[in-house]
PyMOL CGO cylinders between C-alpha atoms (Angstrom):
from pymol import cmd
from pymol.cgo import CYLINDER

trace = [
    CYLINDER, 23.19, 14.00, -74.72, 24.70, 10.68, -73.74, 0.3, 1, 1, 1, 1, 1, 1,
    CYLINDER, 24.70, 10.68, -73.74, 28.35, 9.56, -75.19, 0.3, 1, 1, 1, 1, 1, 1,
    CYLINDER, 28.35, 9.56, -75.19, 29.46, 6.36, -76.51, 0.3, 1, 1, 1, 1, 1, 1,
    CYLINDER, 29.46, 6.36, -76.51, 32.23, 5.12, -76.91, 0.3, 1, 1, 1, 1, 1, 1,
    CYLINDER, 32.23, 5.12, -76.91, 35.80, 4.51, -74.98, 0.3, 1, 1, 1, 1, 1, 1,
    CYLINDER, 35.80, 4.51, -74.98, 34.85, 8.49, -73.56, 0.3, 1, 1, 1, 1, 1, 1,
    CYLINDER, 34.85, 8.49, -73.56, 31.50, 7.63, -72.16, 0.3, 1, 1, 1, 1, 1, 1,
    CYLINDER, 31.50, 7.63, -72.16, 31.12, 7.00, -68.45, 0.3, 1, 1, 1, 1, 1, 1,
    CYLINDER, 31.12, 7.00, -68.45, 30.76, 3.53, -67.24, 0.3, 1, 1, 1, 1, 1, 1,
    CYLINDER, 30.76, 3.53, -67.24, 27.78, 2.62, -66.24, 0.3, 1, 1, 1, 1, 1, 1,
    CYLINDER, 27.78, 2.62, -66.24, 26.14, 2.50, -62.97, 0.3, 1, 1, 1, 1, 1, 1,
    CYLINDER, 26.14, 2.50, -62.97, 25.60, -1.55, -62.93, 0.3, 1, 1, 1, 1, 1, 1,
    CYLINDER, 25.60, -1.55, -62.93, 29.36, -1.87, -63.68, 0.3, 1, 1, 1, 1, 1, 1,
    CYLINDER, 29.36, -1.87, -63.68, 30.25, 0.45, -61.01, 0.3, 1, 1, 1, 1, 1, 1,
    CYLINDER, 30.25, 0.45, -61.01, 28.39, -1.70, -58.55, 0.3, 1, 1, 1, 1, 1, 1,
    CYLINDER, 28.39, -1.70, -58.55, 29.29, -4.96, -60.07, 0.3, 1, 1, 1, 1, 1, 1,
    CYLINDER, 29.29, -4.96, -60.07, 33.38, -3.64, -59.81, 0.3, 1, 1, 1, 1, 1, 1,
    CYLINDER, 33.38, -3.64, -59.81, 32.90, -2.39, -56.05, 0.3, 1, 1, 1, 1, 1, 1,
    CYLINDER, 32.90, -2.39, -56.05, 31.01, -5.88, -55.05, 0.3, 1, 1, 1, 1, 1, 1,
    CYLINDER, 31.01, -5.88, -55.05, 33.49, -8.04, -56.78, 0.3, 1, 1, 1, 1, 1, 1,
    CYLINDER, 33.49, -8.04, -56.78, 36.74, -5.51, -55.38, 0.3, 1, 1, 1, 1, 1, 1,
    CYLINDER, 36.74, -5.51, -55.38, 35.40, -5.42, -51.68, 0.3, 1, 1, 1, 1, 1, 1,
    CYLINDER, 35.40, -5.42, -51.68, 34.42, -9.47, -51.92, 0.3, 1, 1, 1, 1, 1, 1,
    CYLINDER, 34.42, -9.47, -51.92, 37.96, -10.69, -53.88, 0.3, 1, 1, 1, 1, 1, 1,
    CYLINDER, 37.96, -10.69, -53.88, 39.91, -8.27, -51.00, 0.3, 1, 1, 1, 1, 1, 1,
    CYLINDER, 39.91, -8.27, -51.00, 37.93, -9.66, -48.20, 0.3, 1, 1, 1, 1, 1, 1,
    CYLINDER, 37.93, -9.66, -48.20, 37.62, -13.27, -48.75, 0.3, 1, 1, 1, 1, 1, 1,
    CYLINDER, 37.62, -13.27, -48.75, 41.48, -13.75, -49.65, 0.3, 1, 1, 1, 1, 1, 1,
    CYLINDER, 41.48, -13.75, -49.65, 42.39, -12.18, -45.87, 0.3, 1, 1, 1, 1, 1, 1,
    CYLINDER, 42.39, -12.18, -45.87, 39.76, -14.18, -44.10, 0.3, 1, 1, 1, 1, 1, 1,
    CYLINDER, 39.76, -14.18, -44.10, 40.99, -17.32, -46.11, 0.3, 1, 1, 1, 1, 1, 1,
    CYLINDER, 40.99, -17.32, -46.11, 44.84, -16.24, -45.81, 0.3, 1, 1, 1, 1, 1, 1,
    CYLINDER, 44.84, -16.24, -45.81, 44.01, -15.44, -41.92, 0.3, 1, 1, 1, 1, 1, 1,
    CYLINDER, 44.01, -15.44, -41.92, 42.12, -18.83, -41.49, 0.3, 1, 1, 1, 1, 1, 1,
    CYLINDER, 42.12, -18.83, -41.49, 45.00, -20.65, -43.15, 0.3, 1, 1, 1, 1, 1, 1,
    CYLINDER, 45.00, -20.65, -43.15, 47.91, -19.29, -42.01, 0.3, 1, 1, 1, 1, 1, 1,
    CYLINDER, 47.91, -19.29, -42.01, 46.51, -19.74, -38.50, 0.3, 1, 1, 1, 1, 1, 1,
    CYLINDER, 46.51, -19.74, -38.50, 46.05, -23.62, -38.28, 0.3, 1, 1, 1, 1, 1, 1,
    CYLINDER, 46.05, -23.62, -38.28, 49.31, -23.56, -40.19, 0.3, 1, 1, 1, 1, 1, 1,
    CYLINDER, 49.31, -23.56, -40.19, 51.67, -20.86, -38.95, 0.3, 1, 1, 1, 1, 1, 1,
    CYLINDER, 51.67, -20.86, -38.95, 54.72, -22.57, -40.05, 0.3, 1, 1, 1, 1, 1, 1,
    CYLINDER, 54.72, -22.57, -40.05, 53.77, -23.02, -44.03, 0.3, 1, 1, 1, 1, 1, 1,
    CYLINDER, 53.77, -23.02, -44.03, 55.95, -21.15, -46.14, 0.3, 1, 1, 1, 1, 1, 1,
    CYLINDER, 55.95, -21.15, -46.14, 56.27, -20.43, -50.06, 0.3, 1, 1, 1, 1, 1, 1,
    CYLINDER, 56.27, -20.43, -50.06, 59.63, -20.89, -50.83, 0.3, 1, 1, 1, 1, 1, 1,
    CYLINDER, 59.63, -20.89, -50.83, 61.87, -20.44, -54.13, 0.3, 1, 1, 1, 1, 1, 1,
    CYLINDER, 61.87, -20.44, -54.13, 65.17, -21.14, -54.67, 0.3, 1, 1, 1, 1, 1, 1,
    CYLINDER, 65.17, -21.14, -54.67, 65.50, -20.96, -50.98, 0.3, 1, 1, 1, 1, 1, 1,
    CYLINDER, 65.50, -20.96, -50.98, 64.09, -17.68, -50.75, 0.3, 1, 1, 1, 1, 1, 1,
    CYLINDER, 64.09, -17.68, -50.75, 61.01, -17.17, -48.20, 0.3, 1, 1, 1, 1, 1, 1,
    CYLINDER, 61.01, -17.17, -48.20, 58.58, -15.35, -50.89, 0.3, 1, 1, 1, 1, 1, 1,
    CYLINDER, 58.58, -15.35, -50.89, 55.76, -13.24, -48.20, 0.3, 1, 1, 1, 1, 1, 1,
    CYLINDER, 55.76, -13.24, -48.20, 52.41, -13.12, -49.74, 0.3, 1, 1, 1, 1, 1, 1,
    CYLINDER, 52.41, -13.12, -49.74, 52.91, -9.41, -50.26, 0.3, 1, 1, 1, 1, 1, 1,
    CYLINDER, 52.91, -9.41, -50.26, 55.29, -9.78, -53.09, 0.3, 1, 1, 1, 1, 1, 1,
    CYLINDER, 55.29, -9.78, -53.09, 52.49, -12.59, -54.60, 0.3, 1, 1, 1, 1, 1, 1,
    CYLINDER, 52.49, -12.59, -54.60, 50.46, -9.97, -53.80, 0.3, 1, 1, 1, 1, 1, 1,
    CYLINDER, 50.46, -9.97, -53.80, 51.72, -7.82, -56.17, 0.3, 1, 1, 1, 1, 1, 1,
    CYLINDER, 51.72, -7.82, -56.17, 52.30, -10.07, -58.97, 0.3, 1, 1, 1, 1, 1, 1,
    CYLINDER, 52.30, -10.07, -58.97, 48.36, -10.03, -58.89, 0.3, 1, 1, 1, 1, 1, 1,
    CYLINDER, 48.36, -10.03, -58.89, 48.03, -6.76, -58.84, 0.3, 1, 1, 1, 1, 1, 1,
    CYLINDER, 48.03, -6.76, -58.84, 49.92, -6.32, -61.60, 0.3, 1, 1, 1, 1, 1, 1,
    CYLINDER, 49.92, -6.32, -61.60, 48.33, -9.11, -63.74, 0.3, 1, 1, 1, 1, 1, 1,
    CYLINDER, 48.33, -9.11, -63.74, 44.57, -7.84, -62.58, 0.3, 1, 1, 1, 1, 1, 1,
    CYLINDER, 44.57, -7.84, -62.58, 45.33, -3.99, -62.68, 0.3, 1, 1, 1, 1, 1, 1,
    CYLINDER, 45.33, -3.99, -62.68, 47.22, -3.72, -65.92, 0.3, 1, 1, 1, 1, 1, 1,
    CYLINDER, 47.22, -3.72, -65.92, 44.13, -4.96, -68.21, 0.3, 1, 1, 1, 1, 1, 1,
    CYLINDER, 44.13, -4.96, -68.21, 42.41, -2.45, -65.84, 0.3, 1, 1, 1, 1, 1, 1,
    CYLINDER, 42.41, -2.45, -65.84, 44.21, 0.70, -66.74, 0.3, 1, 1, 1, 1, 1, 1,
    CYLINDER, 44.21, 0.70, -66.74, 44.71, -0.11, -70.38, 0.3, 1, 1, 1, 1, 1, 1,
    CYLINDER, 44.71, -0.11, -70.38, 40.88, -1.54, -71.28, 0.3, 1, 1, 1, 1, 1, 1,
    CYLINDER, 40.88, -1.54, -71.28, 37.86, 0.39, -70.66, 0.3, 1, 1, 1, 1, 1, 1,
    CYLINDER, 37.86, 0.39, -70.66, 35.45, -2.67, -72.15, 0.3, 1, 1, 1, 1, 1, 1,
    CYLINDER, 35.45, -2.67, -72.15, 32.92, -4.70, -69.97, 0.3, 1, 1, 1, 1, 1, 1,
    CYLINDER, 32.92, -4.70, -69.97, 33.04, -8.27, -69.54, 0.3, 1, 1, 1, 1, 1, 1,
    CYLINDER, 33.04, -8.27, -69.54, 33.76, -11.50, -67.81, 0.3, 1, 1, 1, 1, 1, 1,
    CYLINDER, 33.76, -11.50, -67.81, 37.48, -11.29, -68.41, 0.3, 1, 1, 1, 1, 1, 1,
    CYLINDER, 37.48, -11.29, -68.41, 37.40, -7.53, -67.19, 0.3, 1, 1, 1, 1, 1, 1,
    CYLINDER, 37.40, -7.53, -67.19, 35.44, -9.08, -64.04, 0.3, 1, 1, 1, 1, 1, 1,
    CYLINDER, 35.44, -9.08, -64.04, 37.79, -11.61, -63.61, 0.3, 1, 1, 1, 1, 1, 1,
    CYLINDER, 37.79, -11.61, -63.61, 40.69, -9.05, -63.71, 0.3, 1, 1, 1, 1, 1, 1,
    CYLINDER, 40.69, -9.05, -63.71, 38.87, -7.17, -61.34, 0.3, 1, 1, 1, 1, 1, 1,
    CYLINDER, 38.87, -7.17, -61.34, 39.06, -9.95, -59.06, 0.3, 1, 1, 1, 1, 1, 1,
    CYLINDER, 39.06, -9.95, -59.06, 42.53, -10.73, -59.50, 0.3, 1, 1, 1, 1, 1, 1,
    CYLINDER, 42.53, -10.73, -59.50, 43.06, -7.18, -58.75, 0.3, 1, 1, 1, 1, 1, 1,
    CYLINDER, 43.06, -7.18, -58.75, 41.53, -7.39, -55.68, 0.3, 1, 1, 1, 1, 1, 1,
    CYLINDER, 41.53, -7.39, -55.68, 43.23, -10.78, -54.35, 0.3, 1, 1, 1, 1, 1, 1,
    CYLINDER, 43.23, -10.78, -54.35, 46.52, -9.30, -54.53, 0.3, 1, 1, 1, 1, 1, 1,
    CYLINDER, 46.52, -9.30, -54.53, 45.51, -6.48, -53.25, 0.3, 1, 1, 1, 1, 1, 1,
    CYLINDER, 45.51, -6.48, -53.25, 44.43, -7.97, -49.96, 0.3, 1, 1, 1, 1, 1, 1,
    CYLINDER, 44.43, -7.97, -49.96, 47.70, -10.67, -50.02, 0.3, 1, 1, 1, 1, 1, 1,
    CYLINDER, 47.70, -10.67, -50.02, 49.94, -7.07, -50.19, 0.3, 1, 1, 1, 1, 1, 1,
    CYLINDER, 49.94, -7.07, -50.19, 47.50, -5.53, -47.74, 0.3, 1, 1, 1, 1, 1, 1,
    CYLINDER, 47.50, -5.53, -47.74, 47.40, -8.09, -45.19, 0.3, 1, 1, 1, 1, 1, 1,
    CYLINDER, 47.40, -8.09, -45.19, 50.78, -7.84, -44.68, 0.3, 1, 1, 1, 1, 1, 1,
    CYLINDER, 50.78, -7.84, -44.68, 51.78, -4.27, -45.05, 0.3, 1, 1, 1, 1, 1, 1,
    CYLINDER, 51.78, -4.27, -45.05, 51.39, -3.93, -41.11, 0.3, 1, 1, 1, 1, 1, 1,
    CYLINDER, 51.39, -3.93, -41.11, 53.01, -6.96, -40.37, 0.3, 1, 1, 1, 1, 1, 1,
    CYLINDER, 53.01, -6.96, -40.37, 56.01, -6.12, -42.41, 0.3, 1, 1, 1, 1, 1, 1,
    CYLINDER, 56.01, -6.12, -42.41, 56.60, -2.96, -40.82, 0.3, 1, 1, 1, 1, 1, 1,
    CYLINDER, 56.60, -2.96, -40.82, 55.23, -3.80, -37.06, 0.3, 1, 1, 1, 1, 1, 1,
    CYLINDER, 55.23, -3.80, -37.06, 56.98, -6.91, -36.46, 0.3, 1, 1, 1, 1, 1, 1,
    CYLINDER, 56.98, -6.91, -36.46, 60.38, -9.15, -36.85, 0.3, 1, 1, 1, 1, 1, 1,
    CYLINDER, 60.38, -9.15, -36.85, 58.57, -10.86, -40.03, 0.3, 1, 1, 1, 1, 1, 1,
    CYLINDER, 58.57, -10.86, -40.03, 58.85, -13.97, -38.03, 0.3, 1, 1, 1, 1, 1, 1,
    CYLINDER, 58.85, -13.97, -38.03, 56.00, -16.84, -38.79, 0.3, 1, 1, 1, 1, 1, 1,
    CYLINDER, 56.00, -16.84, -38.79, 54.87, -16.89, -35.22, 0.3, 1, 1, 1, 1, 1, 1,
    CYLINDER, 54.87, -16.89, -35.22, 54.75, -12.55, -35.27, 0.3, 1, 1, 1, 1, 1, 1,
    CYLINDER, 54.75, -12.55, -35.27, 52.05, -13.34, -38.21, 0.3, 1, 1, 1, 1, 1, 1,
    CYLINDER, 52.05, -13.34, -38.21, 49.94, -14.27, -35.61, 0.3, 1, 1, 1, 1, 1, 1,
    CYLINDER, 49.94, -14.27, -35.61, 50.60, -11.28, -33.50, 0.3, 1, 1, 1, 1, 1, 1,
    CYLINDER, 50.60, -11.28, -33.50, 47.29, -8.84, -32.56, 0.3, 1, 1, 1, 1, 1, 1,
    CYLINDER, 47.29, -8.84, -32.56, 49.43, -5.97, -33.75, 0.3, 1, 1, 1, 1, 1, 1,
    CYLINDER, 49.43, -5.97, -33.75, 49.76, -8.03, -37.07, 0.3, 1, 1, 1, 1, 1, 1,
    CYLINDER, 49.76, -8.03, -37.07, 45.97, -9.20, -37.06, 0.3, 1, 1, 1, 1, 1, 1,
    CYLINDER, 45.97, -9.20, -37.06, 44.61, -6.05, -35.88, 0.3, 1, 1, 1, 1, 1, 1,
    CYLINDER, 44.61, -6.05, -35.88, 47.08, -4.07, -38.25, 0.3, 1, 1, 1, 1, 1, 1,
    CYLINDER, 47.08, -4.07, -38.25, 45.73, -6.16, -41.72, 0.3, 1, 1, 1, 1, 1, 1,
    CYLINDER, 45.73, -6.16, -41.72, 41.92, -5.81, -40.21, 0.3, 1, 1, 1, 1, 1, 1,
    CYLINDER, 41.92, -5.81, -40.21, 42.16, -2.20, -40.26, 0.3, 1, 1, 1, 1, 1, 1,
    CYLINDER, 42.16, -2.20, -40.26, 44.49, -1.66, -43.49, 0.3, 1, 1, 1, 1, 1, 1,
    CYLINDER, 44.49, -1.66, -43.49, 42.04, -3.75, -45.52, 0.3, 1, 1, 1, 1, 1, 1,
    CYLINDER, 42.04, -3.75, -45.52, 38.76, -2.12, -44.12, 0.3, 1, 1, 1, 1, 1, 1,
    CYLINDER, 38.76, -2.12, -44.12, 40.51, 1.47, -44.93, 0.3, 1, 1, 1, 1, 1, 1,
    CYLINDER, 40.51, 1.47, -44.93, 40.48, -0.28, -48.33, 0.3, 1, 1, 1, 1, 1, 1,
    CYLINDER, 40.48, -0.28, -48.33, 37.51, -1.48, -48.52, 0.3, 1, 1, 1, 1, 1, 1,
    CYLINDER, 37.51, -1.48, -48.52, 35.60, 1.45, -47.31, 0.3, 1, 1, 1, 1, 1, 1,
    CYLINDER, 35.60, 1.45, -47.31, 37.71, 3.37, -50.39, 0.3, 1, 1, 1, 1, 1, 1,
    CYLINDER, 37.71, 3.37, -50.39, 36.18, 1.64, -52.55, 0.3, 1, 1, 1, 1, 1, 1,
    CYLINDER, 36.18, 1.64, -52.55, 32.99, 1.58, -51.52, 0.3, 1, 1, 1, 1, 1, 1,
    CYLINDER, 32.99, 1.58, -51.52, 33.02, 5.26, -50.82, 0.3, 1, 1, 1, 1, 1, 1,
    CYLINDER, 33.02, 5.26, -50.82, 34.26, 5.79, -54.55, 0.3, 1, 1, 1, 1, 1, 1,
    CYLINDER, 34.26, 5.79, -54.55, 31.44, 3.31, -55.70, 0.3, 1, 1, 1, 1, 1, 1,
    CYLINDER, 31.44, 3.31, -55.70, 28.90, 5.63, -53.81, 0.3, 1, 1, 1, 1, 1, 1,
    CYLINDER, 28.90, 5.63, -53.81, 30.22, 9.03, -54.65, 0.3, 1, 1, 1, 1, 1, 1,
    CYLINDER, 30.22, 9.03, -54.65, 30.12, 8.14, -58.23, 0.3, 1, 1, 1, 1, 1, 1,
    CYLINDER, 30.12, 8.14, -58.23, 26.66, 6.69, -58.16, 0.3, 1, 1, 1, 1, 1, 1,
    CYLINDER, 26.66, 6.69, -58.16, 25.59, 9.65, -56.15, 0.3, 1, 1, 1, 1, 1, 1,
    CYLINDER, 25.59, 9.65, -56.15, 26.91, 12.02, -58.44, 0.3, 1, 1, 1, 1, 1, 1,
    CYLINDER, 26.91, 12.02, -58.44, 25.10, 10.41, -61.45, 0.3, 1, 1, 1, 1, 1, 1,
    CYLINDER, 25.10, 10.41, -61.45, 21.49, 10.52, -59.58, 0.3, 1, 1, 1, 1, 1, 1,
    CYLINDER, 21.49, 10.52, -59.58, 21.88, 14.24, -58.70, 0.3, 1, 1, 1, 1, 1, 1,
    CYLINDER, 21.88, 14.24, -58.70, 23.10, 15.18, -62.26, 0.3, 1, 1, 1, 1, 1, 1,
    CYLINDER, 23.10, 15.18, -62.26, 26.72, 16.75, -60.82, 0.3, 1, 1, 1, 1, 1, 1,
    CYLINDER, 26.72, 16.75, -60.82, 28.65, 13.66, -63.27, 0.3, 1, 1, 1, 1, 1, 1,
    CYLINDER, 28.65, 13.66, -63.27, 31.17, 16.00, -64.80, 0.3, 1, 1, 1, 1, 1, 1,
    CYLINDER, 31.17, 16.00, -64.80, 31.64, 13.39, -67.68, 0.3, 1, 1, 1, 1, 1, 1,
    CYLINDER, 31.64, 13.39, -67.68, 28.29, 13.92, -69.14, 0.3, 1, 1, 1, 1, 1, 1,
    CYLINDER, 28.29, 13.92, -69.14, 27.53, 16.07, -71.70, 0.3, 1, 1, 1, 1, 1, 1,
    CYLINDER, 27.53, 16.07, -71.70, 24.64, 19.14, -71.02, 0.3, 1, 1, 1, 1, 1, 1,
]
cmd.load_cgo(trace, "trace")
C-alpha cells in the first residue's frame, strides 16, 4: 500500500535532487570562499568593530535553510532553495571548524595547509554523509527493506 500524506516517504527524485543540491551548495561556497579569501587574505567582515569569521555567518544560514527543513515536509522551489541555503552555511561553518581549532585564527593562518587541508577533509566527511545517506535510502527503497512503507 503506498501512504500519502505528511507520513509518506519522500520520494526518490527528491532524495536525489536534496543530495545534488546539499553536496553542490557545500562545495561550491568552499571552493569560492577558498578562491577568494586567497587573492584576498586580508578582507574581513566586520561589525561594530567586531571581526565576524564566516563560521558564525555560517550558522546564521544554517539556521535560516535548516529550520524550514525540520518544520516542512512539502516539495518545492522554496524547499530547494532552503536546501541550498542549508548547505552554504554549512560549508562557511565547515570550512573553518579546523582552522578555528588548528591555528591562532590569524588571516595569514587561513591560508595555512593545516587550515586548507583541515576544511578539504571536514567538508568531504560531509559530503560523503550525505551522499552515503542519499544512497542508503535509495538502496533501501529498490530492495524493498524501506521501513516507512506499509506491507
Amino acid at each position: 500500500m503506498t501512504r500519502i500524506g505528511p507520513d509518506a516517504p519522500t520520494p526518490d527524485r527528491v532524495v536525489r535532487r536534496n543530495a545534488i543540491l546539499l553536496i553542490l551548495s557545500i562545495g561550491m561556497t568552499v571552493i569560492l570562499l577558498r578562491i577568494a579569501l586567497h587573492n584576498s587574505p586580508d578582507s574581513d567582515f566586520d561589525v561594530a568593530g567586531y571581526n565576524i569569521h564566516h563560521l558564525f555567518t555560517g550558522l546564521l544560514l544554517i539556521a535560516a535553510g535548516g529550520i524550514p527543513l525540520a518544520i516542512f515536509r512539502e516539495t518545492s522551489r522554496l524547499m530547494d532553495a532552503a536546501v541550498a541555503v542549508f548547505g552554504v552555511g554549512l560549508g562557511m561553518a565547515l570550512d573553518e571548524w579546523v582552522y578555528l581549532i588548528a591555528t591562532d585564527g590569524s588571516n595569514a593562518s587561513y591560508i595555512l595547509p593545516v587550515s586548507l587541508y583541515g576544511g578539504i577533509v571536514i567538508v568531504a566527511l560531509a559530503c560523503l554523509y550525505a551522499f552515503a545517506l542519499a544512497m542508503l535510502r535509495l538502496h533501501s527503497r529498490r530492495s524493498g527493506n524501506d521501513a516507512r512503507t506499509d506491507n
